[in-house]
C-alpha positions in Angstrom: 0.0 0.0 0.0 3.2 2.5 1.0 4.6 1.6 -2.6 1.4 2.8 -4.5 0.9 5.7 -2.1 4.3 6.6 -3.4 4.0 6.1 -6.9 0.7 8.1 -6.7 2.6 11.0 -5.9 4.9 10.5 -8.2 2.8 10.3 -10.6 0.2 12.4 -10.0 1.5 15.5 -7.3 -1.4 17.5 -8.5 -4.2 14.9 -7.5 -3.7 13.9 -3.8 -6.9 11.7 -3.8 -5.8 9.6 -6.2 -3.5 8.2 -4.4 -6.0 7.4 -1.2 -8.0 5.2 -3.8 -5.3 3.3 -5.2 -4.7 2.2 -2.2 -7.8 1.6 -1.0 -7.9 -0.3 -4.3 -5.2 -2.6 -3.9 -5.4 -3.0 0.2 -9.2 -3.9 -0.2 -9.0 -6.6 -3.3 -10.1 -9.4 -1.7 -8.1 -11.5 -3.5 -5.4 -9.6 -2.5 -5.9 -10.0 1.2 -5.9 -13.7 0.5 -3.0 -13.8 -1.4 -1.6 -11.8 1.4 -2.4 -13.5 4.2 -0.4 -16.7 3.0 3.4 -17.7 2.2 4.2 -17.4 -1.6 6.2 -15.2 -4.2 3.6 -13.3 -5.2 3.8 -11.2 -1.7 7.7 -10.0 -2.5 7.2 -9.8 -6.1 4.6 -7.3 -6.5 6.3 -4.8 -3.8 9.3 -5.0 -5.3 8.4 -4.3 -9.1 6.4 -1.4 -7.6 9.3 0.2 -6.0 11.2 -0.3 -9.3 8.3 1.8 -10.8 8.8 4.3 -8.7 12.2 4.3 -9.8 11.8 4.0 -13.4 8.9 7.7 -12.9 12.1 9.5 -10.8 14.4 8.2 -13.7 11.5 9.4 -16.2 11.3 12.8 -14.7 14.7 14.0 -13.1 17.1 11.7 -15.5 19.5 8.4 -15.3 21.8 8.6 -12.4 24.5 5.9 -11.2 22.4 5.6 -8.2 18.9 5.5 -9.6 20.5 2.4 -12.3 22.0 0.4 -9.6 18.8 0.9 -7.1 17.0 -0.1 -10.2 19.1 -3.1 -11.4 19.3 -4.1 -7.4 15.1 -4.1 -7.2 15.2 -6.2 -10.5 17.4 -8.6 -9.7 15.5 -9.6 -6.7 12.2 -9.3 -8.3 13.5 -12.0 -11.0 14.5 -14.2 -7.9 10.9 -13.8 -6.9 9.2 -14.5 -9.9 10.1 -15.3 -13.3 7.3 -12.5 -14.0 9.8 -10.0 -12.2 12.0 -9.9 -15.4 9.5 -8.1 -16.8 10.8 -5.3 -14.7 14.2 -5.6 -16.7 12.5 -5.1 -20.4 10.1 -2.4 -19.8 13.4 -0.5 -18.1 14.5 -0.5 -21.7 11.9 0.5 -23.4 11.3 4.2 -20.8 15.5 4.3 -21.4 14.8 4.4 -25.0 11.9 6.4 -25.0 13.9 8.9 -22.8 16.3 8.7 -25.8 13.6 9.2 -28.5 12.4 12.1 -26.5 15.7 13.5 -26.2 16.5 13.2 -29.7 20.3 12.2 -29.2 22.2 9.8 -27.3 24.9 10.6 -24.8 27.5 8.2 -24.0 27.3 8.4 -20.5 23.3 8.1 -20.6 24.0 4.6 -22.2 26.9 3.8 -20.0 24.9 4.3 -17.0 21.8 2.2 -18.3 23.7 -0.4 -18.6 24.8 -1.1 -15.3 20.7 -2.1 -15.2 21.2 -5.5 -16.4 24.5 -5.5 -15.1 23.6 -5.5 -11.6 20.4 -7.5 -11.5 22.9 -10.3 -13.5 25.0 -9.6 -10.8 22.2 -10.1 -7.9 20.1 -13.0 -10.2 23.2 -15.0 -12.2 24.1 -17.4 -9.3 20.7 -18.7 -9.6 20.5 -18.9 -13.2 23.8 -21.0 -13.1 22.8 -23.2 -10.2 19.4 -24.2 -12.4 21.6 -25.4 -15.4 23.7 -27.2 -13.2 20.4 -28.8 -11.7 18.0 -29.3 -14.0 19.9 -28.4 -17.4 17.0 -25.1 -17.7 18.5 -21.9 -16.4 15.0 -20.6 -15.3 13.7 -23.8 -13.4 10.8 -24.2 -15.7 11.3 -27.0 -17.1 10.7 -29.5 -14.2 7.4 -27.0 -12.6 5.7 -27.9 -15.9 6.4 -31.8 -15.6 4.9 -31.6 -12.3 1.8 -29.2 -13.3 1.1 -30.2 -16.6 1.7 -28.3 -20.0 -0.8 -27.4 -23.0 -0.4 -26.6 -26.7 -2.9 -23.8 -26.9 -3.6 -21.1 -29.4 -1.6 -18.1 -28.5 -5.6 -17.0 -28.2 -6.9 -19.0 -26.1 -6.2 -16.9 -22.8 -8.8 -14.4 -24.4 -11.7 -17.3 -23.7 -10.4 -17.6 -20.2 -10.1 -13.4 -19.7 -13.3 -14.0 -17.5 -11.8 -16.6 -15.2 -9.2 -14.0 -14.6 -11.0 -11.0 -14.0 -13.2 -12.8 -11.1 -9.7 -14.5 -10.0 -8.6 -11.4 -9.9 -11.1 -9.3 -7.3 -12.0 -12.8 -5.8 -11.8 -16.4 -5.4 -13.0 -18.8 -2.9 -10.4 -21.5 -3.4 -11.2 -23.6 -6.0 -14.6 -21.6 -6.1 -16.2 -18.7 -6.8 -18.4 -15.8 -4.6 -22.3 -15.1 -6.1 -22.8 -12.8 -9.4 -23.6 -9.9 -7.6 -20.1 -9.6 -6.2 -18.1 -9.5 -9.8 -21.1 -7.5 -10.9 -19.6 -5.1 -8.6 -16.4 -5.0 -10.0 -17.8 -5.2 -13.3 -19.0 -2.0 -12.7 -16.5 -0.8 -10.8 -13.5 -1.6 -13.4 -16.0 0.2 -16.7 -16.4 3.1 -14.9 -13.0 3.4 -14.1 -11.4 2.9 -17.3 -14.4 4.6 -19.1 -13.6 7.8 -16.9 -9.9 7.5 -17.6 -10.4 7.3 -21.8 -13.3 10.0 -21.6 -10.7 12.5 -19.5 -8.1 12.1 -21.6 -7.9 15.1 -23.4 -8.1 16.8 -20.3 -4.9 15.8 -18.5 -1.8 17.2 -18.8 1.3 15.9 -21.0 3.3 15.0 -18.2 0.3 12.9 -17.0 -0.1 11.4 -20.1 3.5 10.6 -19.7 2.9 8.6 -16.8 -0.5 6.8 -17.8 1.5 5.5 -20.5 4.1 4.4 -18.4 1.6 3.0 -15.8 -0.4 1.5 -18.8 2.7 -0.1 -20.2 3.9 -2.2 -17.5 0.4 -3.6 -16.7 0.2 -4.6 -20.9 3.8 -6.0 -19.5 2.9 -8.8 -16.9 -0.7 -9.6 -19.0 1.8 -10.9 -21.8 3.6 -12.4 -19.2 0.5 -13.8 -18.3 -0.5 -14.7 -21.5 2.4 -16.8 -22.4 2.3 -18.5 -19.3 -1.5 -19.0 -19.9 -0.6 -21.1 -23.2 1.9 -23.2 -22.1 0.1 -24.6 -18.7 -3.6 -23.8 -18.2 -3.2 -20.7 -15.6 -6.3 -18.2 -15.4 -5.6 -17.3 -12.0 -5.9 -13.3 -11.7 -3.2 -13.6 -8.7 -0.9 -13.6 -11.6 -1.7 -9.8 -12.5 -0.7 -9.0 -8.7 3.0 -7.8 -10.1 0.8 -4.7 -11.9 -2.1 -4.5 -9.4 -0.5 -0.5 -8.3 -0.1 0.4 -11.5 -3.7 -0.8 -12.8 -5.2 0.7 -9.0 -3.5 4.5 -9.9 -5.1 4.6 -13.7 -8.7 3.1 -12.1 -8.3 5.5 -9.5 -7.9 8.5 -11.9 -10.3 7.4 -14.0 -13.3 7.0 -11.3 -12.1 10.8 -10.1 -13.0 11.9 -13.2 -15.9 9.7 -13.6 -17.3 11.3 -10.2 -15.4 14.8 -10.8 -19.0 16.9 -10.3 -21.6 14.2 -10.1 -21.2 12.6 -6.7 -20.4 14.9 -3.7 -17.8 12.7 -1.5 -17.3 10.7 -4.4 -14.0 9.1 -3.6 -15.0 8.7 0.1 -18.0 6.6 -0.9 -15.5 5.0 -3.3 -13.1 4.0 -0.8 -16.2 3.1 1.8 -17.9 0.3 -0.9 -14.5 -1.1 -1.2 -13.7 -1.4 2.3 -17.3 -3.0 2.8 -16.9 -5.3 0.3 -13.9 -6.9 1.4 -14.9 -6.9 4.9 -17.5 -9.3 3.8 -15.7 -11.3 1.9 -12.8 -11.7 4.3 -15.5 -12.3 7.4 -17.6 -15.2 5.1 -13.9 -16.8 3.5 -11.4 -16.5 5.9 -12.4 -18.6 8.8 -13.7 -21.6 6.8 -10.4 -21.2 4.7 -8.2 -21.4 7.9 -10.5 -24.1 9.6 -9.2 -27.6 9.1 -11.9 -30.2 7.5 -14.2 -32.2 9.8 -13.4 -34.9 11.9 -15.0 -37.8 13.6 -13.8 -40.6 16.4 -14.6 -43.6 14.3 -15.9 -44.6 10.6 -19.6 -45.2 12.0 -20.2 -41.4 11.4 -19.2 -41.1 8.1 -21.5 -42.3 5.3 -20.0 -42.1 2.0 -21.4 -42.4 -1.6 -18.7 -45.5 -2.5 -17.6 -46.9 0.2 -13.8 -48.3 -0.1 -10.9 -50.2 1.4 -7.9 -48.5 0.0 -4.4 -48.6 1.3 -2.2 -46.0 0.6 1.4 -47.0 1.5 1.5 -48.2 4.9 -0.7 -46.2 7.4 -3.3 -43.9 5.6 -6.8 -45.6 4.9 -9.5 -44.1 2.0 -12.6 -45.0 3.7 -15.3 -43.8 1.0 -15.6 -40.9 -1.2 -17.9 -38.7 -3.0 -18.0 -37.2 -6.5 -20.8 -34.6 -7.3 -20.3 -33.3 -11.1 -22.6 -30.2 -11.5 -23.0 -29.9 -15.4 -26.2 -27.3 -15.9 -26.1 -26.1 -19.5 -24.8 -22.3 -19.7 -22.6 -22.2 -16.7 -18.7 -23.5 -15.9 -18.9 -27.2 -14.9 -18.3 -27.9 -11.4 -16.7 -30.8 -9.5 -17.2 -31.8 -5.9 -15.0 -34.2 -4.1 -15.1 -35.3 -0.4 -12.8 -38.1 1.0 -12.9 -40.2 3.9 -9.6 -40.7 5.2 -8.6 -42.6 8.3 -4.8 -43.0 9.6 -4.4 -46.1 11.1 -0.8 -45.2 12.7 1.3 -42.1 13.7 2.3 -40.3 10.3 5.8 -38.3 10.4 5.7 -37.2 6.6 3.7 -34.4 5.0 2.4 -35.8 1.7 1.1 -33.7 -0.9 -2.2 -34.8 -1.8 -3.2 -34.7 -5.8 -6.7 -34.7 -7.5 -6.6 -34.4 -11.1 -8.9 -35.2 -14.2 -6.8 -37.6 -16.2 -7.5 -39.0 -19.7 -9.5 -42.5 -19.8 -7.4 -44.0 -22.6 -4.8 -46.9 -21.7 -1.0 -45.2 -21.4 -2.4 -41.5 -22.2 -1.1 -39.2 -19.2 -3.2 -36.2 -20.1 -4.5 -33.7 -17.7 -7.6 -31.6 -18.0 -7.4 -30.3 -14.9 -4.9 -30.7 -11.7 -5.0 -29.8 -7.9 -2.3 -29.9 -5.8 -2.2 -29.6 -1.5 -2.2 -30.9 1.3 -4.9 -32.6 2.7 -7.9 -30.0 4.3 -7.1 -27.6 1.5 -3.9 -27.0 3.1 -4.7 -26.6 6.5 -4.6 -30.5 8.4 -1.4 -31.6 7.0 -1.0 -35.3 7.3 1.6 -35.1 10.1 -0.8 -33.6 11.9 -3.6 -36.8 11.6 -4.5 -38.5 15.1 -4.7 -42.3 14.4 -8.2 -44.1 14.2 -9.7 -40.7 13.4 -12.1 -40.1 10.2 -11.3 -36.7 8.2 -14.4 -35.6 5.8 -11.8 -33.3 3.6 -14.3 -31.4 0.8 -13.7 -30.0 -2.2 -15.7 -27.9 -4.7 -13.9 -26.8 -7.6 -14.9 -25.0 -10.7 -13.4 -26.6 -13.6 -11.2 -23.8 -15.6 -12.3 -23.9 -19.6 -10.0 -25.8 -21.9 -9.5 -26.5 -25.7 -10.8 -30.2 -25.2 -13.4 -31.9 -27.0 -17.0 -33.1 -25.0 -15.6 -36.1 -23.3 -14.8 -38.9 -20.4 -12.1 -38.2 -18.0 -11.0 -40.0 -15.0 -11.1 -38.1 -11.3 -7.5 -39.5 -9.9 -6.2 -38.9 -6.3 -2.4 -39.8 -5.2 0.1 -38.8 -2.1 3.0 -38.3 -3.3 6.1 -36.9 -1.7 6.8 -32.8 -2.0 10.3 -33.6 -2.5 11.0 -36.1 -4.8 7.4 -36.3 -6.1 6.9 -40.0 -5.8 3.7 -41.3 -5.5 2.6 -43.6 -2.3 1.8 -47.1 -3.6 -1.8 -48.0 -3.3 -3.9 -51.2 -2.8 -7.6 -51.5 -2.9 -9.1 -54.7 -1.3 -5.6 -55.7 -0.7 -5.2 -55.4 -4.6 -2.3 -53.7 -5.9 -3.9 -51.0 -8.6 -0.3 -48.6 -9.1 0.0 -45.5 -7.3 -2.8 -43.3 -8.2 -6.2 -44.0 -7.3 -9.8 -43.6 -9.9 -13.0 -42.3 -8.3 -15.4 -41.7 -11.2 -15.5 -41.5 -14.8 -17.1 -38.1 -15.5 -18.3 -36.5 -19.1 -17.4 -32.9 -18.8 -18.4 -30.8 -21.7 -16.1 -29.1 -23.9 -15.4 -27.6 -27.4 -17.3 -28.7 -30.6 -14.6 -30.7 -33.0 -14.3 -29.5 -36.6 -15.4 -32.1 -39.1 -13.4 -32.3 -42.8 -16.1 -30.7 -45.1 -15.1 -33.3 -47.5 -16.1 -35.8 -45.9 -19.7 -35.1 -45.5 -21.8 -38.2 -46.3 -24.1 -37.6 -49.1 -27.4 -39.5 -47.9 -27.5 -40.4 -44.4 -26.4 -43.2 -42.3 -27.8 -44.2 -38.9 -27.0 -47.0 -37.0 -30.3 -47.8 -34.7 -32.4 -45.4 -33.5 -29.3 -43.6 -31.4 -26.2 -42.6 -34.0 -25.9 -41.0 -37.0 -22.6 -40.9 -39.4 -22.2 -37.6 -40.7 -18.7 -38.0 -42.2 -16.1 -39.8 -43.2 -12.8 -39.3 -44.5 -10.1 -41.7 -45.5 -6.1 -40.5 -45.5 -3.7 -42.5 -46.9 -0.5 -42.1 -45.3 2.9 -44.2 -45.2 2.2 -45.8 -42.5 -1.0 -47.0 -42.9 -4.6 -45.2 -44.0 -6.1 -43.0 -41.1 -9.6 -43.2 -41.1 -11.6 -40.2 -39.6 -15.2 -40.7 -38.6 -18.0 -38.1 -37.5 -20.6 -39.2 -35.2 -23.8 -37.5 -34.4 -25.7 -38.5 -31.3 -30.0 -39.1 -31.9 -30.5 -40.6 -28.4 -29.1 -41.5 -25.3 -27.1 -45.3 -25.3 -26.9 -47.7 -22.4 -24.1 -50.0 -24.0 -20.7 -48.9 -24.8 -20.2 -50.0 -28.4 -16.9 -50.2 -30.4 -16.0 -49.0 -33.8 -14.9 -51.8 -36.2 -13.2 -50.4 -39.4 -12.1 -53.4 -41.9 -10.2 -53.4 -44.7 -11.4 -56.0 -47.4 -10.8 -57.6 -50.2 -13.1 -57.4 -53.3 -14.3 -60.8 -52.4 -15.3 -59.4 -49.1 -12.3 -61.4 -47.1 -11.3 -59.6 -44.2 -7.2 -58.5 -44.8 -6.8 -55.7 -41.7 -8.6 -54.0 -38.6 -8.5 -50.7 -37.2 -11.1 -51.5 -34.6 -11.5 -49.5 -31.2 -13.8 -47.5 -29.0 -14.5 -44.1 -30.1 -11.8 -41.5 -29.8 -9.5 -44.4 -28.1 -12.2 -45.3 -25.5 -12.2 -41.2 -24.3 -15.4 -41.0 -24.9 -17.7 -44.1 -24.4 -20.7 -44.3 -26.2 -23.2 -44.9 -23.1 -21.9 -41.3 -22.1 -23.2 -39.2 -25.4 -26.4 -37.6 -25.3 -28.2 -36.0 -28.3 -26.4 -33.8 -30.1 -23.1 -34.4 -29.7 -20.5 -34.6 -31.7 -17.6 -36.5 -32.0 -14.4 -36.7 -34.0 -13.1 -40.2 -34.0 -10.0 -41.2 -35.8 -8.8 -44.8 -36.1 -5.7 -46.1 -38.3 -5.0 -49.4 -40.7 -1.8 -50.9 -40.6 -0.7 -51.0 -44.7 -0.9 -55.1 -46.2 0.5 -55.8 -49.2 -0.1 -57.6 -52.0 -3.7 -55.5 -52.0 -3.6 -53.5 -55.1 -4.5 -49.6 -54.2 -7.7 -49.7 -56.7 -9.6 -52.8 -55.0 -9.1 -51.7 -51.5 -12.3 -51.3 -49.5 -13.4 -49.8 -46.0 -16.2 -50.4 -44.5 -16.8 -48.9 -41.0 -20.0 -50.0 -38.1 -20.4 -50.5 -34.1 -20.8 -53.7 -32.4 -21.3 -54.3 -29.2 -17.9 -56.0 -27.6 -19.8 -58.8 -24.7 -21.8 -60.5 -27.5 -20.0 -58.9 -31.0 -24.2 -58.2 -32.1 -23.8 -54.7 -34.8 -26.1 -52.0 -34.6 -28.0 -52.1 -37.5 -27.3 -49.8 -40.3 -29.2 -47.8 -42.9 -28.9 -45.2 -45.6 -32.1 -43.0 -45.5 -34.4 -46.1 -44.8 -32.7 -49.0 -46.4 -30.6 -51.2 -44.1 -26.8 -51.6 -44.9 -26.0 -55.3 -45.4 -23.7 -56.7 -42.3 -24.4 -53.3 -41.2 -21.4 -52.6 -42.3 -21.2 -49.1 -44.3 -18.4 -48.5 -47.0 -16.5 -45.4 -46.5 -14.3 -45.8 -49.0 -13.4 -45.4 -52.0 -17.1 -44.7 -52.2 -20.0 -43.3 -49.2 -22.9 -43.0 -49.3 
């Protein structure tokens, strides 16, 4: 708060208000209080970037001295130690040092001598730690190994602009793993437009040298939201907490803008301002805070639990999964969300802290895929297992909001695991005195996702159902060196009961069966007793190449049977039922 006070008045002499609200703005985000009140990077970080923005406006206004670059390269260097983020600090030094120079018109030697000890001496503060990385892990920056344990993504550099909502309620608040009601982002909502919307309307009305610093202040936050952004792409991460290193900055341009907005229209406006904001995040902070400190429930013995599935699961030697519970709230137009609650029961004094993981983990055999991950200890942090009394029963709830993410409508697995924070290996598990690996499945759960994108080429010309339920809607075959891949469209009519597989067959002209690419749809990710009407899935299967099969007399034909008894779905084109009820794909479809 002391750090934005200050860069208010550097910023802004003129308007000593503004400075009250900004901090009002950044000491009552509720977020921010609950970022706060815990142990992470996030708490040096974003104090030490603002104190190099104070820097950067005395550098701006009074010049480059050798003790304004060293401070500055000092406050960077840490910042980086903090946070990867707080290199961010480091490049947007540059660009004010060479706007100052395009302002200027000229460059003096000394000006760039003395910029340069910038890098210099956060290299200087930051290098041993840079070093010590490659020696460790062969990645200067650490990375590397954080995204084998948290899971990376491929996404569009575009997809953080689906998940700009999950970040702006992140930002002003977040249960964990949850959310507060509408009314309280409407709040913010309103809050944030008519701040910004007062800033852009006033613009012709400031001065130059407040431009000058909006621009400035306006910079670095476009700074850490491509920080953000990159980081968003490679692991799924649409926490706001990650916009914290800017939160000053972005708190002085909303509080200009709502002065202006209020500037003869509300007597007392930034009192009542500052007031809502206060109330707000006493509220939050009274209804949050104690359940978030408050460790889960616990009971004397296993007769006053009564869980969903009840379970005998071992995990390594001494911790017990009595039952669990898995609540998947799916209601059309809003975010899916999960609820979890395990029953867990020590059965002897525990020494270690394990790290308890729930994750949503792709169905298909040998596919390590994560929709979603969740990592803490038990009691959402707050009843460590060291802590556990033996024979006790812990009731440790979850209710999570599952982020969005570029997957297709599908099956995914709810895992949980122990594993150990410092090497990261996973307690060995045994269910019914079964060994079952070291991570254990609750539920198989169809969370809804992204429509696929069917070839337009492949568009069957009359239609194809099989039964009442499914309906083909294209096919598309692709020859390829190693074999022909084969994509399928499926449309769903009607709920299914039986998970059916695919069979695609390559025959002779004689009809003699030559190679298979059978499976369940999209690699059994999505079995067919979980579509409902409407879907649509993309399912790809591949034949193996066989010689001796001239290219010209090569057919495919492509149906579902059911694998316990090997009886087909019946097929037909418009009403005329397919033979075999096999459908040919290729070289011809219907």
């Amino acid at each position: 708060m002391i750090g934005t006070y200050v860069l208010a008045r550097l910023a802004f002499p003129q308007r000593r208000k503004v400075g009250l609200v900004a901090m009002a703005v950044v000491a009552f985000n509720p977020q921010f209080l609950l970022v706060a009140s815990g142990v992470n990077n996030d708490n040096l970080v974003t104090p030490l970037v603002t104190l190099g923005l104070c820097l950067l406006l005395q550098i701006w206004q009074d010049g480059l001295s050798t003790r304004r670059a060293v401070g500055l390269g000092v406050l960077t260097g840490l910042a980086g130690l903090s946070k990867l983020s707080g290199w961010g600090l480091l490049g947007f030094a540059g660009l004010v040092t060479l706007a100052m120079i395009v302002r200027a018109k000229s460059i003096q030697g000394g000006f760039v001598r003395t910029a340069i000890l910038i890098p210099i001496v956060s290299l200087l503060i930051a290098g041993w730690w840079f070093r010590h990385n490659w020696q460790l892990y062969g990645d200067p920056t650490a990375l590397r190994p954080m995204l084998e344990l948290v899971g990376t993504r491929d996404a569009s550099p575009i997809q953080p602009l689906f998940e700009t909502g999950w970040m702006f309620r992140s930002f002003w608040g977040q249960i964990p793993c949850s959310f507060y009601p509408p009314a309280f982002y409407a709040f913010y909502g309103v809050f944030t437009a008519l701040s910004l919307g007062g800033l852009a309307w006033s613009w012709r009305r400031l001065q130059s040298s407040e431009r000058g610093m909006v621009a400035i202040l306006g910079g670095w936050f476009l700074v850490i939201v491509v920080s953000w952004i990159r980081w968003d792409v490679i692991t799924p991460a649409p926490g706001g907490r990650l916009i914290f290193p800017a939160l000053p900055a972005l708190a002085l341009l909303m509080a200009l803008g709502m002065g202006e907005s209020t500037r003869g229209r509300l007597k007392y406006g930034n009192s009542i301002v500052i007031g809502l904001l206060a109330l707000l995040a006493w509220w939050t902070a009274m209804r949050t805070f104690p359940n978030f400190f408050a460790p889960p429930p616990r009971y004397p013995d296993a007769r006053a639990i009564h869980p969903d599935h009840p379970l005998d699961a071992t995990l390594g030697e001494s911790i017990q999964v009595l039952g669990y519970d898995v609540v998947l709230d799916n209601d059309a137009g809003s975010e899916p969300t999960l609820d979890v609650t395990l029953y867990w029961q020590a059965r002897a004094p525990i020494i270690e802290d394990y790290v308890m993981a729930l994750q949503l983990v792709s169905p298909v055999p040998g596919d390590t895929t994560l929709r979603w991950n969740y990592n803490s200890w038990p009691g959402r942090g707050n009843y460590p297992t060291s802590a556990w009394q033996p024979g006790e029963v812990i009731a440790d709830h979850y209710h999570f909001r599952l982020p969005e993410a570029d997957f297709p409508t599908q099956a995914w697995d709810v895992h949980v695991a122990l594993y150990r924070r410092e090497t990261g290996k996973r307690l060995p598990i045994q269910v019914s005195g079964m060994d079952v690996g070291n991570r254990l499945v609750l539920a198989r759960l169809r969370i809804p996702g992204v429509q696929p994108l069917c070839l337009e080429e492949g568009r069957m010309i009359s239609e194809v159902r099989f039964g009442e339920a499914i309906a083909l809607t294209h096919a598309v075959v692709i020859p390829q060196q190693d074999g022909s891949r084969v994509e399928l469209c499926w449309k769903a009519l009607q709920p299914l009961a039986t998970d059916y597989t695919v069979f695609v067959h390559l025959l002779e002209p004689s009809g003699v069966l030559v190679a298979t690419g059978d499976g369940p749809p999209m690699q059994g990710a999505f079995p067919t007793s979980m579509w409902r009407s409407g879907d649509i899935v993309l399912d790809v299967h591949r034949l193996t190449p066989v010689s001796g099969i001239e290219e010209h007399s090569r057919r495919i034909a492509i149906g579902l049977y059911n694998p316990e008894d090997g009886s087909r779905l019946p097929a037909y084109v418009g009403d005329v039922p397919v033979p075999d009820a096999a459908v040919q794909v290729w070289p011809d479809h219907p």
